[in-house]
N, C-alpha and C positions, 0 to 999 in steps of 0.2 A: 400531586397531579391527579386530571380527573381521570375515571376506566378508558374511556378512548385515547386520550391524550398517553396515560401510561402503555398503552396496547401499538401506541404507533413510535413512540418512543423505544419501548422493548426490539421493534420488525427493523428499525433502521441501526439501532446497535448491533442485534445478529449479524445484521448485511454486514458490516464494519468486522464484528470477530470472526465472522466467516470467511473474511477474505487473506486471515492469518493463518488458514490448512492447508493450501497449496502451495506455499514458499517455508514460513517459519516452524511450521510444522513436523514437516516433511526433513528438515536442516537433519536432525538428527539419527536419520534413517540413511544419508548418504553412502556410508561404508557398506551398509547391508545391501543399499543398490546396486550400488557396484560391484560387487561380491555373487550377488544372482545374477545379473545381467551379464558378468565379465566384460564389465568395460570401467576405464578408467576413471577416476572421482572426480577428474577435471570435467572429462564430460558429460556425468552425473550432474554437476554445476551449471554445465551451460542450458542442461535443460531448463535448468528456471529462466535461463533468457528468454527461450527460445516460450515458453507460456508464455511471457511476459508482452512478447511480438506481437502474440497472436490474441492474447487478452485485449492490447492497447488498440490491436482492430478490431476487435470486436466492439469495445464501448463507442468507437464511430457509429457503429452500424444501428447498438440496442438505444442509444439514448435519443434519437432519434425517432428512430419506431415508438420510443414510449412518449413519446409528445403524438404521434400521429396516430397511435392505436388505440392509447391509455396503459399507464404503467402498472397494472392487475395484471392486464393482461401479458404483456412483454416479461414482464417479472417471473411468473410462472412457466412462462414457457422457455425461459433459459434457464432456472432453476433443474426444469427438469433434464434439460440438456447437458449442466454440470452434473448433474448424479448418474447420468449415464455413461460419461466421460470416467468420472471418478473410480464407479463400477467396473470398467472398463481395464482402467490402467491396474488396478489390484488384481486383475483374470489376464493379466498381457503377458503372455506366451514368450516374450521377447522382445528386447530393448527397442526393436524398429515399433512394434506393436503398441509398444508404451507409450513411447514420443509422440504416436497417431494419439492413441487417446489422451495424452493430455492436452492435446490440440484441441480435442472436443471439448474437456472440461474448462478449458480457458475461453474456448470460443463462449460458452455457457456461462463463464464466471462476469462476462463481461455486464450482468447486472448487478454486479459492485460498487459499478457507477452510479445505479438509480437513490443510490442513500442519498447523496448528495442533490438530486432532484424531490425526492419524497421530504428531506428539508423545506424545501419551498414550498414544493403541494399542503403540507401537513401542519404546517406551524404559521401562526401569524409571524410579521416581518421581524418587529422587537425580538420576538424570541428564535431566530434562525440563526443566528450566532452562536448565540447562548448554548442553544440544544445540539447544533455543529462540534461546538470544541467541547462537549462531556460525552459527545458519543466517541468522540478521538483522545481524549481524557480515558476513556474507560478499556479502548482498545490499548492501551499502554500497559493496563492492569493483564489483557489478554497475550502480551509479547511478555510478557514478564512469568506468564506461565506456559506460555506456549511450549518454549523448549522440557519444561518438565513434562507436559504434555504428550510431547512427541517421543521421548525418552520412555513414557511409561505403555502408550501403543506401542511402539517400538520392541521392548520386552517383553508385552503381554499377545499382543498379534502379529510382529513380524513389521516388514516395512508396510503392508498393507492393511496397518491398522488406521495410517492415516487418510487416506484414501475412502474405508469406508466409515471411520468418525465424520469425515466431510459428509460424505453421502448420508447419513442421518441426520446431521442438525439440518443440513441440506431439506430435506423431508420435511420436517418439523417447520421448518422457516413459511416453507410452502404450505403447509395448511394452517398457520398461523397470518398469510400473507392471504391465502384464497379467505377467509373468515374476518378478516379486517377491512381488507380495500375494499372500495367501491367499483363499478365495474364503469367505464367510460361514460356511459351514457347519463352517469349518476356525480360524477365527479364534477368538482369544483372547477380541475384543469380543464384546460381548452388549447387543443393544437392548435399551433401558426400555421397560416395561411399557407405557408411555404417550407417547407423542411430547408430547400435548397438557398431559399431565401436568409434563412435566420442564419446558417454555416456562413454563409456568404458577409450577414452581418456582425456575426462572433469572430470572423475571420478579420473583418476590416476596423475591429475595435481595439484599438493600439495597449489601452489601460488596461482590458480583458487578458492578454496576450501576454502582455509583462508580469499582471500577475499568477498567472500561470506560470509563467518560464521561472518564477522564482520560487514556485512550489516545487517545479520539475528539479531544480537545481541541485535543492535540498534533497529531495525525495533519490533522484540521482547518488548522492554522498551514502544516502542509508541503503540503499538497494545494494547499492556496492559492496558494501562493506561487509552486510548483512550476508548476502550471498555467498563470498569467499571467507566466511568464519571459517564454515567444515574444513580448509584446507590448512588455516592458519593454525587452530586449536586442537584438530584431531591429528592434521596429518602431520604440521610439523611441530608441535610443541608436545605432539603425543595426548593430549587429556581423550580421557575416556569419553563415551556418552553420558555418561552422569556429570561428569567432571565440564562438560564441555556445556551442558543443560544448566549449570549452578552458574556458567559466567552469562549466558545471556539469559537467565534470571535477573539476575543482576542489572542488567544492561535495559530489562525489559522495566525494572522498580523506579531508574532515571527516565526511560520514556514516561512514563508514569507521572513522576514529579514535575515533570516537564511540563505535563497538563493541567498540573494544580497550579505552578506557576502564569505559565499563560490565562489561565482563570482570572487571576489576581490581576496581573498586569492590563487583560482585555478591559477591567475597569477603572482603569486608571489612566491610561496614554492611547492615541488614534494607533490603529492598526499597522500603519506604515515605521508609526518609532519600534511597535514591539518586531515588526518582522527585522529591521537595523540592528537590535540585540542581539535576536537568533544569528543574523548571518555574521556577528562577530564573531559569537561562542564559537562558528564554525569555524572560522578565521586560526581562534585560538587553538581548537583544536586539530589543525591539520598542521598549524606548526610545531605541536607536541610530539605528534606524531613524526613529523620529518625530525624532529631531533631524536626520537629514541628509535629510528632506522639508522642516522645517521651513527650516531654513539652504539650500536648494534649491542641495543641492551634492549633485546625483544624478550619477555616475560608477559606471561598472564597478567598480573598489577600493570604493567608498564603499558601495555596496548591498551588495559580497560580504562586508563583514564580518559586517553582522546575521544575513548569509544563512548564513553556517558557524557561528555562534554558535550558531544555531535548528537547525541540524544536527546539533551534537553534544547538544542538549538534548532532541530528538524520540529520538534513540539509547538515550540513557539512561532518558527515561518507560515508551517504549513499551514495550521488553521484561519490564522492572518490570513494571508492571503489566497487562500480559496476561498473565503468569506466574502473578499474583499472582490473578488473577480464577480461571482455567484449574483451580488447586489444587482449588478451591471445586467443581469438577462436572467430576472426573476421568474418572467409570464414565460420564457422556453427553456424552462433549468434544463428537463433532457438533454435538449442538444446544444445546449450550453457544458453542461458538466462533460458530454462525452466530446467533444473537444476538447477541454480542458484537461482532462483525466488521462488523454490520447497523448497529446505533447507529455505529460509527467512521464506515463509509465514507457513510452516510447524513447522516451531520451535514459530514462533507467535502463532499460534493456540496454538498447547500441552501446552506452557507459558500461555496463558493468561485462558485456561481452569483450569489449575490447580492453577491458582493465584482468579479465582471467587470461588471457593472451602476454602478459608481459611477463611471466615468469616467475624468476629470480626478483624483479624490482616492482612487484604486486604491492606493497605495502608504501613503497615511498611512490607510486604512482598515486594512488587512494590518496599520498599524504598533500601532494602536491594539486590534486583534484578538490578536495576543500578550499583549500586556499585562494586555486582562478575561482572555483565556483562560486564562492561568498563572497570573494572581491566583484564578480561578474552580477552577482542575484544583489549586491548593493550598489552598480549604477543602474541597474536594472530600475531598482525601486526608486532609486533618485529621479527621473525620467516619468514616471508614471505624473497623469497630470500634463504634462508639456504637447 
Protein backbone atom coordinates (compact mmCIF):
# COMPACT_ATOMS: atom_id res chain seq x y z
CA UNK A 1 0.00 0.00 0.00
CA UNK A 2 0.89 3.44 -0.82
CA UNK A 3 1.55 6.22 2.65
CA UNK A 4 -2.09 7.68 2.02
CA UNK A 5 -3.63 4.63 1.07
CA UNK A 6 -1.90 2.87 4.34
CA UNK A 7 -2.86 6.16 6.59
CA UNK A 8 -6.67 5.60 5.54
CA UNK A 9 -6.68 2.03 5.74
CA UNK A 10 -5.03 2.17 9.45
CA UNK A 11 -8.19 5.40 10.43
CA UNK A 12 -10.99 3.08 9.23
CA UNK A 13 -9.56 -0.14 11.11
CA UNK A 14 -9.30 1.88 14.58
CA UNK A 15 -12.96 2.91 13.83
CA UNK A 16 -13.73 -0.91 13.57
CA UNK A 17 -11.42 -2.00 16.85
CA UNK A 18 -12.72 0.98 18.56
CA UNK A 19 -16.02 -0.11 18.56
CA UNK A 20 -15.00 -3.44 20.59
CA UNK A 21 -14.58 -1.11 24.15
CA UNK A 22 -17.79 -0.40 24.81
CA UNK A 23 -19.49 -3.96 24.87
CA UNK A 24 -16.52 -6.68 24.58
CA UNK A 25 -14.42 -4.95 26.36
CA UNK A 26 -16.09 -3.91 29.06
CA UNK A 27 -17.82 -8.11 29.29
CA UNK A 28 -15.29 -8.80 31.81
CA UNK A 29 -15.70 -6.00 34.23
CA UNK A 30 -19.42 -7.09 34.81
CA UNK A 31 -19.04 -8.53 38.40
CA UNK A 32 -16.93 -5.54 39.39
CA UNK A 33 -19.93 -3.25 38.11
CA UNK A 34 -22.14 -4.71 39.91
CA UNK A 35 -20.28 -5.04 42.90
CA UNK A 36 -19.77 -0.88 42.96
CA UNK A 37 -22.77 0.13 41.84
CA UNK A 38 -24.94 -2.63 44.08
CA UNK A 39 -27.04 -3.44 41.45
CA UNK A 40 -27.65 -6.55 39.99
CA UNK A 41 -25.51 -8.37 36.82
CA UNK A 42 -28.67 -8.81 35.00
CA UNK A 43 -28.91 -5.27 34.94
CA UNK A 44 -25.31 -4.49 34.46
CA UNK A 45 -26.26 -6.47 31.06
CA UNK A 46 -29.10 -4.61 30.07
CA UNK A 47 -26.98 -1.57 30.03
CA UNK A 48 -25.38 -2.62 26.78
CA UNK A 49 -28.80 -2.61 25.40
CA UNK A 50 -29.76 0.21 26.45
CA UNK A 51 -26.00 1.85 24.50
CA UNK A 52 -26.95 -0.12 21.88
CA UNK A 53 -30.61 1.95 21.54
CA UNK A 54 -29.02 4.90 21.83
CA UNK A 55 -25.88 4.14 19.66
CA UNK A 56 -28.46 2.88 16.77
CA UNK A 57 -29.93 6.47 17.05
CA UNK A 58 -27.49 7.97 16.84
CA UNK A 59 -25.95 6.62 13.51
CA UNK A 60 -29.50 8.05 11.95
CA UNK A 61 -28.60 11.31 13.09
CA UNK A 62 -24.25 11.27 12.26
CA UNK A 63 -24.34 9.47 8.88
CA UNK A 64 -26.37 11.93 7.58
CA UNK A 65 -24.71 14.96 8.85
CA UNK A 66 -21.59 13.52 7.45
CA UNK A 67 -22.93 13.58 3.90
CA UNK A 68 -24.09 17.17 4.50
CA UNK A 69 -21.17 18.62 6.60
CA UNK A 70 -18.33 16.35 5.50
CA UNK A 71 -17.29 13.36 7.39
CA UNK A 72 -13.85 15.36 9.07
CA UNK A 73 -15.79 17.22 10.22
CA UNK A 74 -18.90 15.02 11.93
CA UNK A 75 -16.06 12.39 12.79
CA UNK A 76 -14.42 14.67 15.12
CA UNK A 77 -16.93 16.04 16.65
CA UNK A 78 -18.51 12.88 18.04
CA UNK A 79 -15.08 11.45 18.72
CA UNK A 80 -14.85 14.09 21.06
CA UNK A 81 -18.31 13.48 22.38
CA UNK A 82 -17.37 9.64 23.14
CA UNK A 83 -14.48 10.55 25.17
CA UNK A 84 -16.40 12.80 27.13
CA UNK A 85 -18.94 10.23 27.66
CA UNK A 86 -16.38 7.63 28.45
CA UNK A 87 -14.54 10.06 30.93
CA UNK A 88 -17.66 10.44 32.28
CA UNK A 89 -18.89 6.98 33.16
CA UNK A 90 -15.31 6.09 34.77
CA UNK A 91 -16.04 9.61 37.31
CA UNK A 92 -19.93 8.38 37.70
CA UNK A 93 -20.78 8.77 41.34
CA UNK A 94 -23.59 6.23 40.68
CA UNK A 95 -25.15 3.75 38.66
CA UNK A 96 -28.09 6.44 37.45
CA UNK A 97 -25.05 8.68 36.65
CA UNK A 98 -23.40 6.05 34.69
CA UNK A 99 -26.40 4.90 32.48
CA UNK A 100 -26.38 9.00 31.74
CA UNK A 101 -23.03 8.95 30.48
CA UNK A 102 -23.00 6.05 28.60
CA UNK A 103 -25.83 7.71 26.76
CA UNK A 104 -23.36 10.23 25.85
CA UNK A 105 -20.60 7.94 24.91
CA UNK A 106 -22.91 6.00 22.65
CA UNK A 107 -24.61 9.01 21.30
CA UNK A 108 -20.78 9.89 20.39
CA UNK A 109 -19.98 6.27 19.32
CA UNK A 110 -22.45 6.71 16.72
CA UNK A 111 -19.24 7.52 14.27
CA UNK A 112 -18.80 3.83 14.04
CA UNK A 113 -20.94 3.97 11.29
CA UNK A 114 -18.72 6.46 9.18
CA UNK A 115 -16.07 3.31 8.45
CA UNK A 116 -18.34 2.00 6.43
CA UNK A 117 -18.89 5.45 4.49
CA UNK A 118 -14.95 6.38 4.44
CA UNK A 119 -14.95 2.80 2.52
CA UNK A 120 -16.57 4.50 -0.40
CA UNK A 121 -15.10 7.97 0.06
CA UNK A 122 -11.44 6.51 0.27
CA UNK A 123 -11.09 3.61 -1.99
CA UNK A 124 -11.81 3.12 -5.61
CA UNK A 125 -14.90 0.69 -6.33
CA UNK A 126 -12.76 -2.80 -7.12
CA UNK A 127 -11.28 -2.25 -3.97
CA UNK A 128 -14.25 -1.44 -1.37
CA UNK A 129 -15.03 -5.00 -0.76
CA UNK A 130 -11.74 -6.10 -0.71
CA UNK A 131 -10.52 -3.33 2.09
CA UNK A 132 -14.41 -3.96 3.72
CA UNK A 133 -13.90 -7.58 4.70
CA UNK A 134 -9.91 -7.10 6.14
CA UNK A 135 -10.91 -4.41 8.08
CA UNK A 136 -13.82 -6.95 9.58
CA UNK A 137 -11.11 -9.71 8.96
CA UNK A 138 -8.77 -7.88 11.44
CA UNK A 139 -11.56 -6.79 14.06
CA UNK A 140 -11.87 -10.69 14.50
CA UNK A 141 -8.06 -10.75 15.59
CA UNK A 142 -9.49 -7.64 18.01
CA UNK A 143 -12.48 -10.00 19.66
CA UNK A 144 -10.16 -12.55 20.17
CA UNK A 145 -8.13 -10.29 22.27
CA UNK A 146 -10.46 -8.21 23.50
CA UNK A 147 -11.54 -10.30 26.43
CA UNK A 148 -7.85 -10.63 27.59
CA UNK A 149 -7.83 -7.21 27.17
CA UNK A 150 -10.54 -6.38 29.31
CA UNK A 151 -9.29 -8.89 31.97
CA UNK A 152 -5.88 -7.20 32.11
CA UNK A 153 -7.64 -3.27 32.63
CA UNK A 154 -9.67 -4.96 34.74
CA UNK A 155 -6.86 -6.06 37.23
CA UNK A 156 -4.59 -3.52 36.48
CA UNK A 157 -7.25 -0.15 36.79
CA UNK A 158 -10.41 -1.38 38.02
CA UNK A 159 -13.56 -1.52 35.94
CA UNK A 160 -12.58 1.97 34.77
CA UNK A 161 -9.69 0.96 32.95
CA UNK A 162 -11.91 0.23 30.08
CA UNK A 163 -13.52 3.31 29.85
CA UNK A 164 -10.43 5.25 29.91
CA UNK A 165 -8.26 2.80 27.29
CA UNK A 166 -11.45 4.05 25.06
CA UNK A 167 -10.94 7.36 25.76
CA UNK A 168 -7.15 7.24 24.64
CA UNK A 169 -7.15 5.53 21.46
CA UNK A 170 -10.24 7.58 21.20
CA UNK A 171 -7.77 10.69 21.22
CA UNK A 172 -5.28 9.15 19.16
CA UNK A 173 -7.96 8.26 16.37
CA UNK A 174 -8.79 11.98 16.38
CA UNK A 175 -5.59 13.53 15.63
CA UNK A 176 -4.72 10.87 13.41
CA UNK A 177 -8.31 11.62 11.75
CA UNK A 178 -7.90 15.58 12.04
CA UNK A 179 -4.22 14.98 9.96
CA UNK A 180 -5.54 12.76 7.38
CA UNK A 181 -9.05 13.90 6.21
CA UNK A 182 -9.67 16.52 4.04
CA UNK A 183 -11.90 19.13 5.16
CA UNK A 184 -15.27 19.31 2.98
CA UNK A 185 -14.44 21.84 0.94
CA UNK A 186 -11.51 19.83 -0.42
CA UNK A 187 -12.93 16.43 -0.62
CA UNK A 188 -13.92 14.21 -3.31
CA UNK A 189 -17.46 13.62 -1.60
CA UNK A 190 -20.29 15.63 -2.29
CA UNK A 191 -23.68 15.72 -0.34
CA UNK A 192 -27.11 14.93 -1.82
CA UNK A 193 -29.18 17.29 -2.79
CA UNK A 194 -31.48 16.05 -0.18
CA UNK A 195 -30.74 14.34 3.15
CA UNK A 196 -34.46 13.74 3.39
CA UNK A 197 -34.63 12.76 -0.07
CA UNK A 198 -31.83 10.01 -0.12
CA UNK A 199 -33.55 8.21 3.49
CA UNK A 200 -36.62 8.49 1.49
CA UNK A 201 -34.78 6.62 -1.25
CA UNK A 202 -32.61 4.02 0.98
CA UNK A 203 -36.07 3.56 2.48
CA UNK A 204 -37.97 2.55 -0.69
CA UNK A 205 -35.05 0.19 -2.08
CA UNK A 206 -36.42 -3.18 -1.44
CA UNK A 207 -32.70 -5.07 -2.19
CA UNK A 208 -30.99 -2.30 0.11
CA UNK A 209 -33.40 -3.40 2.98
CA UNK A 210 -33.12 -7.08 2.66
CA UNK A 211 -29.66 -6.79 2.66
CA UNK A 212 -29.53 -5.26 5.61
CA UNK A 213 -32.11 -7.19 7.55
CA UNK A 214 -29.90 -10.11 6.88
CA UNK A 215 -26.86 -8.32 8.43
CA UNK A 216 -29.29 -7.39 11.35
CA UNK A 217 -30.24 -10.99 11.70
CA UNK A 218 -26.93 -12.37 12.01
CA UNK A 219 -25.48 -9.37 13.91
CA UNK A 220 -28.69 -10.00 16.19
CA UNK A 221 -27.68 -14.02 16.95
CA UNK A 222 -23.95 -12.53 18.09
CA UNK A 223 -25.16 -9.53 19.99
CA UNK A 224 -27.17 -11.95 21.86
CA UNK A 225 -25.23 -14.24 22.80
CA UNK A 226 -22.28 -12.12 23.17
CA UNK A 227 -24.05 -10.09 25.71
CA UNK A 228 -25.27 -12.79 28.04
CA UNK A 229 -21.79 -14.74 28.15
CA UNK A 230 -21.05 -12.79 31.69
CA UNK A 231 -24.24 -14.62 32.99
CA UNK A 232 -23.72 -17.92 31.39
CA UNK A 233 -19.74 -18.24 32.24
CA UNK A 234 -19.20 -16.31 35.36
CA UNK A 235 -22.45 -16.53 37.08
CA UNK A 236 -23.50 -19.96 36.38
CA UNK A 237 -20.76 -22.06 35.35
CA UNK A 238 -18.66 -20.21 37.89
CA UNK A 239 -15.16 -19.50 35.54
CA UNK A 240 -13.29 -16.84 36.76
CA UNK A 241 -12.35 -13.61 34.74
CA UNK A 242 -9.26 -15.11 33.40
CA UNK A 243 -11.16 -18.43 32.91
CA UNK A 244 -14.05 -16.59 31.27
CA UNK A 245 -11.31 -14.24 29.02
CA UNK A 246 -9.48 -17.81 27.64
CA UNK A 247 -13.21 -18.87 26.27
CA UNK A 248 -13.98 -15.80 24.30
CA UNK A 249 -10.42 -15.81 23.21
CA UNK A 250 -11.19 -18.60 21.77
CA UNK A 251 -14.31 -17.64 20.40
CA UNK A 252 -12.70 -14.35 19.08
CA UNK A 253 -9.58 -16.82 16.97
CA UNK A 254 -12.98 -18.46 15.01
CA UNK A 255 -14.33 -14.81 14.33
CA UNK A 256 -10.97 -14.56 12.94
CA UNK A 257 -10.98 -17.52 10.84
CA UNK A 258 -14.12 -16.73 9.68
CA UNK A 259 -12.58 -13.74 7.88
CA UNK A 260 -9.82 -15.61 6.26
CA UNK A 261 -12.46 -17.88 5.04
CA UNK A 262 -14.71 -15.33 3.72
CA UNK A 263 -11.60 -13.84 1.99
CA UNK A 264 -11.16 -17.10 0.10
CA UNK A 265 -14.76 -17.70 -0.72
CA UNK A 266 -15.30 -13.71 -1.60
CA UNK A 267 -13.15 -14.97 -4.69
CA UNK A 268 -14.55 -17.61 -5.67
CA UNK A 269 -18.68 -17.57 -5.55
CA UNK A 270 -21.29 -14.12 -5.83
CA UNK A 271 -21.91 -12.80 -2.53
CA UNK A 272 -25.41 -14.00 -2.26
CA UNK A 273 -24.16 -18.12 -2.35
CA UNK A 274 -21.50 -17.16 0.33
CA UNK A 275 -24.16 -15.22 2.60
CA UNK A 276 -26.57 -18.94 2.02
CA UNK A 277 -23.33 -20.83 3.71
CA UNK A 278 -23.13 -18.39 6.76
CA UNK A 279 -26.89 -18.49 7.36
CA UNK A 280 -26.59 -22.47 7.41
CA UNK A 281 -23.51 -22.71 9.77
CA UNK A 282 -26.13 -20.71 11.67
CA UNK A 283 -28.82 -23.12 11.19
CA UNK A 284 -26.44 -25.68 12.31
CA UNK A 285 -25.41 -24.08 15.04
CA UNK A 286 -28.50 -23.28 16.93
CA UNK A 287 -29.56 -26.79 16.56
CA UNK A 288 -26.36 -27.81 18.45
CA UNK A 289 -27.33 -25.80 20.70
CA UNK A 290 -31.03 -26.78 21.28
CA UNK A 291 -29.64 -30.20 21.60
CA UNK A 292 -27.09 -29.66 24.38
CA UNK A 293 -30.06 -27.42 26.29
CA UNK A 294 -32.12 -30.03 25.63
CA UNK A 295 -29.76 -33.18 26.92
CA UNK A 296 -28.87 -30.53 29.82
CA UNK A 297 -25.25 -31.28 29.13
CA UNK A 298 -24.33 -27.49 29.43
CA UNK A 299 -20.33 -27.31 29.88
CA UNK A 300 -17.76 -24.94 28.66
CA UNK A 301 -16.59 -27.38 25.46
CA UNK A 302 -20.39 -28.04 24.96
CA UNK A 303 -21.63 -24.33 24.39
CA UNK A 304 -18.21 -23.32 22.77
CA UNK A 305 -19.06 -25.33 19.99
CA UNK A 306 -22.45 -23.74 18.66
CA UNK A 307 -20.62 -20.63 19.80
CA UNK A 308 -17.75 -20.83 16.99
CA UNK A 309 -19.99 -22.40 14.63
CA UNK A 310 -22.13 -18.91 14.83
CA UNK A 311 -18.85 -17.14 14.63
CA UNK A 312 -17.57 -18.19 11.52
CA UNK A 313 -21.14 -17.88 10.04
CA UNK A 314 -21.83 -14.02 11.31
CA UNK A 315 -18.09 -13.56 9.35
CA UNK A 316 -19.26 -14.75 6.30
CA UNK A 317 -23.03 -12.99 6.13
CA UNK A 318 -22.07 -9.95 7.45
CA UNK A 319 -19.50 -8.72 5.18
CA UNK A 320 -21.57 -10.15 2.06
CA UNK A 321 -24.06 -8.38 2.61
CA UNK A 322 -23.26 -5.04 3.81
CA UNK A 323 -21.13 -4.93 0.68
CA UNK A 324 -23.71 -6.08 -1.11
CA UNK A 325 -26.38 -3.38 0.16
CA UNK A 326 -23.41 -0.38 0.25
CA UNK A 327 -22.95 -0.89 -3.82
CA UNK A 328 -26.63 0.20 -4.02
CA UNK A 329 -25.86 4.02 -2.53
CA UNK A 330 -22.29 4.42 -3.17
CA UNK A 331 -22.55 8.64 -3.90
CA UNK A 332 -24.70 8.82 -0.16
CA UNK A 333 -22.68 5.97 1.76
CA UNK A 334 -23.42 8.29 5.01
CA UNK A 335 -26.83 8.02 4.92
CA UNK A 336 -26.90 4.92 3.46
CA UNK A 337 -24.77 3.04 6.14
CA UNK A 338 -26.51 5.00 8.96
CA UNK A 339 -29.64 3.32 7.96
CA UNK A 340 -28.50 0.36 7.45
CA UNK A 341 -26.39 0.17 10.56
CA UNK A 342 -29.76 1.58 12.57
CA UNK A 343 -32.07 -1.50 11.52
CA UNK A 344 -28.75 -4.03 12.62
CA UNK A 345 -27.92 -2.62 15.85
CA UNK A 346 -31.63 -1.73 16.52
CA UNK A 347 -33.00 -5.12 16.17
CA UNK A 348 -29.81 -6.34 18.24
CA UNK A 349 -30.71 -4.26 21.12
CA UNK A 350 -34.80 -4.97 21.27
CA UNK A 351 -33.37 -9.00 20.61
CA UNK A 352 -31.03 -9.20 23.07
CA UNK A 353 -33.23 -7.23 25.64
CA UNK A 354 -35.84 -9.37 25.35
CA UNK A 355 -33.83 -12.63 25.16
CA UNK A 356 -32.05 -11.35 29.09
CA UNK A 357 -35.79 -11.21 30.18
CA UNK A 358 -36.51 -15.18 29.73
CA UNK A 359 -34.65 -16.38 32.61
CA UNK A 360 -34.35 -19.81 33.23
CA UNK A 361 -34.85 -20.66 29.30
CA UNK A 362 -32.04 -17.85 28.02
CA UNK A 363 -30.03 -20.27 26.34
CA UNK A 364 -32.77 -22.57 24.37
CA UNK A 365 -34.31 -19.01 23.50
CA UNK A 366 -30.77 -17.84 21.76
CA UNK A 367 -31.02 -21.71 20.49
CA UNK A 368 -34.25 -21.36 18.83
CA UNK A 369 -33.31 -17.60 17.68
CA UNK A 370 -30.77 -18.93 15.27
CA UNK A 371 -32.62 -21.25 13.81
CA UNK A 372 -36.12 -18.63 12.83
CA UNK A 373 -33.39 -16.22 12.16
CA UNK A 374 -31.15 -18.04 9.33
CA UNK A 375 -34.32 -19.82 8.20
CA UNK A 376 -35.77 -16.06 8.11
CA UNK A 377 -32.13 -14.17 6.73
CA UNK A 378 -32.39 -17.21 3.90
CA UNK A 379 -35.78 -16.33 2.36
CA UNK A 380 -34.73 -13.07 3.00
CA UNK A 381 -31.84 -13.54 0.52
CA UNK A 382 -33.86 -15.57 -1.70
CA UNK A 383 -36.12 -12.46 -2.48
CA UNK A 384 -33.54 -10.00 -3.15
CA UNK A 385 -33.59 -9.30 -6.99
CA UNK A 386 -37.50 -9.97 -7.34
Amino acid sequence: MSGPTLSRFILITCISLISFFPINILLPSFPALSAHFDTPTADVALSISLFTLVFAISQLVVGPLSDKWGRKEVLIGCISLSILGAIGCAMAPDYLSFLLFRSVQAMGCGFFVLGHALVEDLFDEQDRARVRLYYMTLSGSFVALSPLIGSWLQTTFDWQGSFYGFALMALGMLIHAFCILPPKANSPHRAPVSILGTLKAVAANRDFLRYWWIAALVFACYFALISVTPLIFMDALKLSEYQYALVLMVYGVAYLLGGVAASYLQKRMALSRQINIGLGLLLVAGALLTLVVSLEAITTVTLLTPMLISALAVTLVRPAAISAAMLLFSSSAGTAASAGNSIMFLTAAISSAALAQTGTHLLLTIAVSFIVFSLWGWLTNLRVGR
